[in-house]
C-alpha positions in Angstrom: 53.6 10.6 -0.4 50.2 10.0 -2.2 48.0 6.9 -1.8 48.0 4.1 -4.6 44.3 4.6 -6.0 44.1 1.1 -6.3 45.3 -0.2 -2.8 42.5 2.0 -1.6 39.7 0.6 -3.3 41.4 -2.8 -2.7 41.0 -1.6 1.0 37.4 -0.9 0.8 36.3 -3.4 -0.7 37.8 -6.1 1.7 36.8 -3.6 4.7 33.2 -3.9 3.1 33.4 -7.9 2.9 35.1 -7.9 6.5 32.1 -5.5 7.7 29.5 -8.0 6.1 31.3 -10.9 8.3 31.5 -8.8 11.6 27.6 -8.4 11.5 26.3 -11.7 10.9 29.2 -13.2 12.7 28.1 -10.7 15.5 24.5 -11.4 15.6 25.6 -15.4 15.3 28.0 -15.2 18.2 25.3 -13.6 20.7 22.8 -16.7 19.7 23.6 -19.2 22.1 24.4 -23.1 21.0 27.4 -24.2 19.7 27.8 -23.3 16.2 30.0 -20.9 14.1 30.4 -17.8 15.7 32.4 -13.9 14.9 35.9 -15.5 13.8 34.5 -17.9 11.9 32.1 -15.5 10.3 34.6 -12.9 9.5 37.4 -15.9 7.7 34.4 -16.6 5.4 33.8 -12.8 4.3 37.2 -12.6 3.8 37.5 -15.4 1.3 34.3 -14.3 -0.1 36.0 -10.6 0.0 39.4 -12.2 -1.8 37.6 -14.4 -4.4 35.5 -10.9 -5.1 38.7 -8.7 -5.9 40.7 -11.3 -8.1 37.2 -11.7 -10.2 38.0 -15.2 -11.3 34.5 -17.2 -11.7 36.0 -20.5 -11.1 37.7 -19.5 -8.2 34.2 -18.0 -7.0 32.5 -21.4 -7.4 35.3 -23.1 -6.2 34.9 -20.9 -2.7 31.8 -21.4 -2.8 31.6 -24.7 -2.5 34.4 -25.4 -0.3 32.6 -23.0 2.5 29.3 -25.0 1.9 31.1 -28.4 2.1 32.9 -27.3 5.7 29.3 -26.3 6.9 27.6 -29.2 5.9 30.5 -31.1 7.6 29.9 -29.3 10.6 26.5 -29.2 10.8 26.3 -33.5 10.5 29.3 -34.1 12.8 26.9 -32.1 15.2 23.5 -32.8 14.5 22.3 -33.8 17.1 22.7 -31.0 19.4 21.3 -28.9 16.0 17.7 -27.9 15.8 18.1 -26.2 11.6 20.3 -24.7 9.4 20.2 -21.4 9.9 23.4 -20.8 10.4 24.6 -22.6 7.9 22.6 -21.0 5.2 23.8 -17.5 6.9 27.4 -18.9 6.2 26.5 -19.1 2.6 25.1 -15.8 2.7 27.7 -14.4 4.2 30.2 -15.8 1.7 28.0 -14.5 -1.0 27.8 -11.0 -0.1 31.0 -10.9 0.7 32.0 -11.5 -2.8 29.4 -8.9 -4.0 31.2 -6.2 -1.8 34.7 -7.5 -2.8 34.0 -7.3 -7.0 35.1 -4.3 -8.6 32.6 -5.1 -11.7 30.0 -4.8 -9.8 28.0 -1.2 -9.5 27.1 -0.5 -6.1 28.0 -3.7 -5.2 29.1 -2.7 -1.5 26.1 -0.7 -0.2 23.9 -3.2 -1.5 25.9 -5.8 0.1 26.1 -3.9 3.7 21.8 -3.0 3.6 21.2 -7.3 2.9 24.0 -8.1 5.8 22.1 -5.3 7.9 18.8 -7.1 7.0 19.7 -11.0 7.4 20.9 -10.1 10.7 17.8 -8.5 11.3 15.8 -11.3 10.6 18.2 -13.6 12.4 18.1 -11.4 15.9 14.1 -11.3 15.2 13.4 -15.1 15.7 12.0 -14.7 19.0 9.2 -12.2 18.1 8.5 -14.0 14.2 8.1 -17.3 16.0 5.7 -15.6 18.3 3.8 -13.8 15.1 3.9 -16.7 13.1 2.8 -19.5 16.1 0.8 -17.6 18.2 -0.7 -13.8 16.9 -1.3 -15.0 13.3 -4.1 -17.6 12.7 -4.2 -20.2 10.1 -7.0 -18.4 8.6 -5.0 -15.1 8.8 -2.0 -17.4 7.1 -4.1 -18.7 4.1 -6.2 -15.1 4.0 -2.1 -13.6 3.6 -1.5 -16.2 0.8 -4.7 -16.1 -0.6 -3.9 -12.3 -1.3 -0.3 -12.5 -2.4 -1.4 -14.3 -4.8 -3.9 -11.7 -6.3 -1.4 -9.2 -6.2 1.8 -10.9 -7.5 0.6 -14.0 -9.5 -2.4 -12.7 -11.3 -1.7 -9.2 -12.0 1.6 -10.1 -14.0 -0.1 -12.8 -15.9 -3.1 -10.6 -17.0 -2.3 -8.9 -20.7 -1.4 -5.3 -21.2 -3.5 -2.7 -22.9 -7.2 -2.2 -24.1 -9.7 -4.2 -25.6 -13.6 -4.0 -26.5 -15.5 -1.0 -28.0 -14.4 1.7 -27.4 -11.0 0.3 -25.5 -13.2 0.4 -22.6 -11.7 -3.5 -20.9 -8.2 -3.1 -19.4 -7.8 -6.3 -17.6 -4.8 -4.8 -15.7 -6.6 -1.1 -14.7 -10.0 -3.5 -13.6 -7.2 -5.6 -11.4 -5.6 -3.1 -10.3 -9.2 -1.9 -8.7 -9.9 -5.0 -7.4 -6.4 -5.4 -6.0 -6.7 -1.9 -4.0 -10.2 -3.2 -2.5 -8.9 -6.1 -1.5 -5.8 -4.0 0.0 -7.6 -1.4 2.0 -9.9 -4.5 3.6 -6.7 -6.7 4.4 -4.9 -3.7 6.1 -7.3 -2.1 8.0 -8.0 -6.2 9.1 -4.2 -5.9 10.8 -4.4 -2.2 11.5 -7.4 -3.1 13.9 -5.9 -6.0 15.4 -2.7 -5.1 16.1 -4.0 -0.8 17.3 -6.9 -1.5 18.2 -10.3 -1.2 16.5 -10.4 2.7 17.2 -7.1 3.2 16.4 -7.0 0.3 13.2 -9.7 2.5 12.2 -9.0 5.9 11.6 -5.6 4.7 9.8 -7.7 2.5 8.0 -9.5 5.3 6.7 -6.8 8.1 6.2 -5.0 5.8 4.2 -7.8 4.9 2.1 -9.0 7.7 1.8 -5.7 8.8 0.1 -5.9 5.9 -2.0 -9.6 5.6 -2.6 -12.6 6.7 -0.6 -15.4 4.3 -2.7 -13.0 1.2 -1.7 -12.9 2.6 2.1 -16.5 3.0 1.7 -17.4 -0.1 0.2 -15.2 -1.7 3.4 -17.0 0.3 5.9 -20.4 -1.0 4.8 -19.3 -4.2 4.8 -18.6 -3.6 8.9 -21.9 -1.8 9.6 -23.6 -5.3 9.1 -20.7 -6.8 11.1 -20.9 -4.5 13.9 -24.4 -2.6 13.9 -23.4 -1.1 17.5 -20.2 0.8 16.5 -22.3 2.7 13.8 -20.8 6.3 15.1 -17.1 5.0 14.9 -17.8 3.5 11.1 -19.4 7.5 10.5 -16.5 8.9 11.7 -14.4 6.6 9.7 -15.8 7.4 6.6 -16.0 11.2 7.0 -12.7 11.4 7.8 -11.9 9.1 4.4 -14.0 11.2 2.5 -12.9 14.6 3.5 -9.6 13.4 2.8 -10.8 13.2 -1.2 -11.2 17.3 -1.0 -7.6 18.3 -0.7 -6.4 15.4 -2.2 -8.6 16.4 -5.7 -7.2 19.9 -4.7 -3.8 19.1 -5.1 -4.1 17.4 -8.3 -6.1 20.6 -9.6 -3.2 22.8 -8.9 -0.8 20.8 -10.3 -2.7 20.8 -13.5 -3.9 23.8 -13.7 -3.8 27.3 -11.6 -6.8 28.6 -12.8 -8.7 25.6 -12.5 -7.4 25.6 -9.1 -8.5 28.8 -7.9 -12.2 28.5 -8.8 -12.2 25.5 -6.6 -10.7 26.7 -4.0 -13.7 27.7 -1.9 -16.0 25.1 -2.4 -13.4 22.3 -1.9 -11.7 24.2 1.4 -15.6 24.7 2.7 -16.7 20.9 1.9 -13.2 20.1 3.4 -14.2 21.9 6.7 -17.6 20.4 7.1 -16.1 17.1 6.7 -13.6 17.9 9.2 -16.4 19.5 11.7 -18.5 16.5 11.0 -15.9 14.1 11.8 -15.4 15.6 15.4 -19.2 15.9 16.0 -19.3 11.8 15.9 -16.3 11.8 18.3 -18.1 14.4 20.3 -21.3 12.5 20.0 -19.9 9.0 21.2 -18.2 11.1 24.4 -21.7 12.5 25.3 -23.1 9.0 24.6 -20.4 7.5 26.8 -19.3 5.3 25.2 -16.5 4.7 22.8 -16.7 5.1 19.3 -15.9 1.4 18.7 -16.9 -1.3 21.5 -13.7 -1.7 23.8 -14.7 -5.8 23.7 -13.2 -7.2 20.7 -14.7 -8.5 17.8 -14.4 -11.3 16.6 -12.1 -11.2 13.3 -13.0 -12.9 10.2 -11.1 -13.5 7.0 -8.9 -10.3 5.9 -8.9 -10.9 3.1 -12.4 -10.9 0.8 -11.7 -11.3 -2.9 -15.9 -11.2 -3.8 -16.5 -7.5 -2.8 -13.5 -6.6 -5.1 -14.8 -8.4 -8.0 -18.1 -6.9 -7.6 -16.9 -3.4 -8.0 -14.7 -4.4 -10.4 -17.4 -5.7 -12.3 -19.1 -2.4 -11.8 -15.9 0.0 -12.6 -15.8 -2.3 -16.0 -19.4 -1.2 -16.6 -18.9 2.5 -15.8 -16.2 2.9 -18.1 -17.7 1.0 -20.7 -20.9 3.7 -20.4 -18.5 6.6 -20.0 -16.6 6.3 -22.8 -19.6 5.5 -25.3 -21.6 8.4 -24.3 -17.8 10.3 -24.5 -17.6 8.9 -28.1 -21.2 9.9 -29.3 -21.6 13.0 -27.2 -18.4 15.3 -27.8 -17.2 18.2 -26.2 -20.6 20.0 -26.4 -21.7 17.6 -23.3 -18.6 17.5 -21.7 -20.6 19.1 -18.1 -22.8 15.9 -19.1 -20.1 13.4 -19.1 -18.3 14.6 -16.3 -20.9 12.9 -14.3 -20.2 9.5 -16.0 -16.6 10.0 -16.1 -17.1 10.6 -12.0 -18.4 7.6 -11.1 -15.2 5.8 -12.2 -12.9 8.6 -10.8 -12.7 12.3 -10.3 -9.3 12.9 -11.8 -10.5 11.6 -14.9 -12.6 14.8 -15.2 -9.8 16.9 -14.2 -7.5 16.5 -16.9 -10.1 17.4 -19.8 -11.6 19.9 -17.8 -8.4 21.7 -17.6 -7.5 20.6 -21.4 -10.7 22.4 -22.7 -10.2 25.5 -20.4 -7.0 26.2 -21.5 -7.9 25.6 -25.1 -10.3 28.5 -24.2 -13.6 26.0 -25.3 -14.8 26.2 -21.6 -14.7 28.9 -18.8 -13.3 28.4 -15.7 -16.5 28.3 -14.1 -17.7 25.4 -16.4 -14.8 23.9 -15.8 -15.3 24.0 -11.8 -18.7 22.7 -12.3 -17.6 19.7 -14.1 -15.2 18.7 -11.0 -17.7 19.1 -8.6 -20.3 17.1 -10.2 -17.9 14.5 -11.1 -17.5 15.1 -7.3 -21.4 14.3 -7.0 -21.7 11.6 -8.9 -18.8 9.8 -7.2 -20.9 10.4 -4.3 -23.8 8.8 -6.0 -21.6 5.7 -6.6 -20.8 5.6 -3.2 -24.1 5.8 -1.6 -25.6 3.1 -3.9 -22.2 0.8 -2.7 -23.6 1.6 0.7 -27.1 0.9 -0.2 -26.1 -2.4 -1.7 -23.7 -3.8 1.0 -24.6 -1.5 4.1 -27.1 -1.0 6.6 -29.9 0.9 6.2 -28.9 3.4 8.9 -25.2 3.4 7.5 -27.0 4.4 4.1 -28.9 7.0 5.8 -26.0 8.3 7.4 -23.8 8.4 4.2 -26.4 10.5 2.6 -26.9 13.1 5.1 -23.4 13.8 5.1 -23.6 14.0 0.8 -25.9 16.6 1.7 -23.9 18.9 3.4 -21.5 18.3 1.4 -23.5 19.4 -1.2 -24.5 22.6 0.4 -20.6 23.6 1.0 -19.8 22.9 -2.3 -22.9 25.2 -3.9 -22.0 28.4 -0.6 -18.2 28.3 -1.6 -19.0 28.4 -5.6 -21.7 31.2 -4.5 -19.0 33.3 -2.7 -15.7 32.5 -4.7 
């Protein structure tokens, strides 16, 4: 005998409500205190489930507020022995997502319902270790540092205008932003990363991850730290190489998926610089075992504020300036000095060198070995940028350092152009 279409999805969709009750009800049940527990949690999903599947708005609101009126009953004729509302508001919740899994209007109304039940109870079997994070691991400075930068990245950035404006479109208020929002970034994380793995640990992540976001942002932060901590100079190297050598396959990869000629005249000198990186990166480790000691101090240090908004202006201030110059000497210049603007065009980034490189090579204006040259100085210049970042808000070892490394770099890059 076949099955009535409908009853079935009727089924689900009240077995999906019923579901959203069992696992808060669940999670409630377990907490101890008298409040609402599985039974009750599992009668208000199935209203929530019914009003859903009958898809009458005033009988919704009508639910609605007859389950909030029985909690706030309850919770007042008991109030005494109640600390908050949480279970109250997971009540309403409950209700709520109920009614999204029970409506057959809604797309995708029952996964999205199950994944926020699977998250709320979450959060409500979590309260232990978030009162602990919140009270005791994270510090009021740490707090306001968090909001400080929530702000930057969700308040400021929408309100900013879209598009380009100045000579030459060179101002994007949103691109500069977005700049000063990944600076900001990389120093708040790797704050955490360090303090919750470790400095060692905090650090290499800290790098790897900025690297494959940006390595002038993980190198501005890193200079920043070499006035901070003048001792741990080897563990800042060896952060920094491994950020940089991380730029090599990462530029790679963009290479080949633009262009396969391109690609292979690169392939040397990028695989050679990315293996002196990579050797270089284990010679600091290697150096700080001979040294004995640790690459970072095992004493911690003490943290400051995670989150520094003047750094990231600065360099915003400074990618505004670059572009500006870039696209001037762009403008007046031409293709003829496109090698010659490559170096302009990397100091703001290295992919924006890739794209007309590969353009005007397969337009046939360029050979691939012009076009190859114009990467890697964009390469050079980038490394320019860097090491005057350094210069500006590093040490003068750090800077020293930093520059050596350029110039192996340097010497990779020219051997695997040589033998390509």
């Amino acid at each position: 005998m076949p099955t009535d279409p409908l009853l079935t999805g009727t089924a689900a969709h009240l077995a999906a409500a019923l579901l959203v009750g069992a696992m808060v009800g669940a999670q409630r049940e377990a907490t101890p205190g008298d409040h609402p527990g599985l039974r009750d949690f599992l009668l208000i999903a199935l209203a929530g489930g019914v009003c859903g599947l009958l898809g009458n708005p005033y009988l919704d609101a009508a639910g609605l507020i007859s389950i909030a009126g029985l909690l706030v009953v309850f919770h007042f004729e008991d109030r005494e022995k109640r600390a908050g509302i949480t279970t109250e508001l997971a009540g309403i919740s409950t209700f709520a997502l109920a009614l999204l899994a029970g409506s057959a209007q809604i797309h995708l109304g029952e996964p999205v319902a199950l994944a926020t039940a699977i998250l709320i109870a979450a959060f409500l079997e979590a309260k232990q270790r978030l009162q602990h994070l919140l009270r005791e691991t994270i510090t009021e400075p740490e707090f306001n540092a968090t909001l400080a930068f929530v702000t930057v990245v969700l308040v400021i950035y929408p309100l900013l205008p879209e598009g380009s404006f100045g000579p030459y479109l060179f101002f994007s208020p949103r691109q500069v932003w977005m700049f000063v929002i990944l600076i900001s970034s990389i120093s708040y994380v790797g704050y955490f990363l360090e303090k919750f793995l470790g400095e060692e640990k905090g650090l290499v992540y800290t790098a790897i991850l900025g690297g494959l976001a940006s390595t002038t942002a993980v190198t501005l932060h890193l200079a920043h730290l070499s006035k901070e901590r003048p001792n741990a100079m080897l563990g800042l190297m060896r952060g920094f190489l491994i950020a940089s050598t991380v730029q090599f396959p990462r530029t790679y990869l963009i290479v080949v998926l633009v262009n396969r000629d391109l690609a292979m005249a690169l392939a040397w000198p990028l695989a050679l610089m990315a293996a002196a990186g990579i050797a270089m990166a284990v010679a600091a480790g290697w150096m700080a075992t001979r040294d004995q000691h640790p690459t970072l101090p095992e004493a911690r240090v003490e943290h400051g504020n995670p989150f520094r908004i003047g750094p990231a202006l600065q360099f915003g201030a400074l990618f505004t300036l670059v572009v500006f110059v870039s696209k001037a000497a762009a403008a007046r210049a031409g293709e003829q000095a496109f090698i010659g603007t490559s170096l302009l065009g990397g100091l703001v980034d290295v992919a924006t060198v890739v794209a007309p490189a590969s353009d005007l090579l397969a337009a046939g204006k360029i050979a691939a070995s012009a076009a190859a040259i114009a990467v890697l100085l964009a390469l050079g210049s980038n490394a320019v940028l860097k090491a005057v970042l350094a210069g500006i808000t590093g040490t003068r070892k750090f800077v020293l350092w930093v520059i050596a490394t350029y110039l192996v770099w340097t010497a990779a890059a020219f051997a695997g152009f040589w033998i390509r």
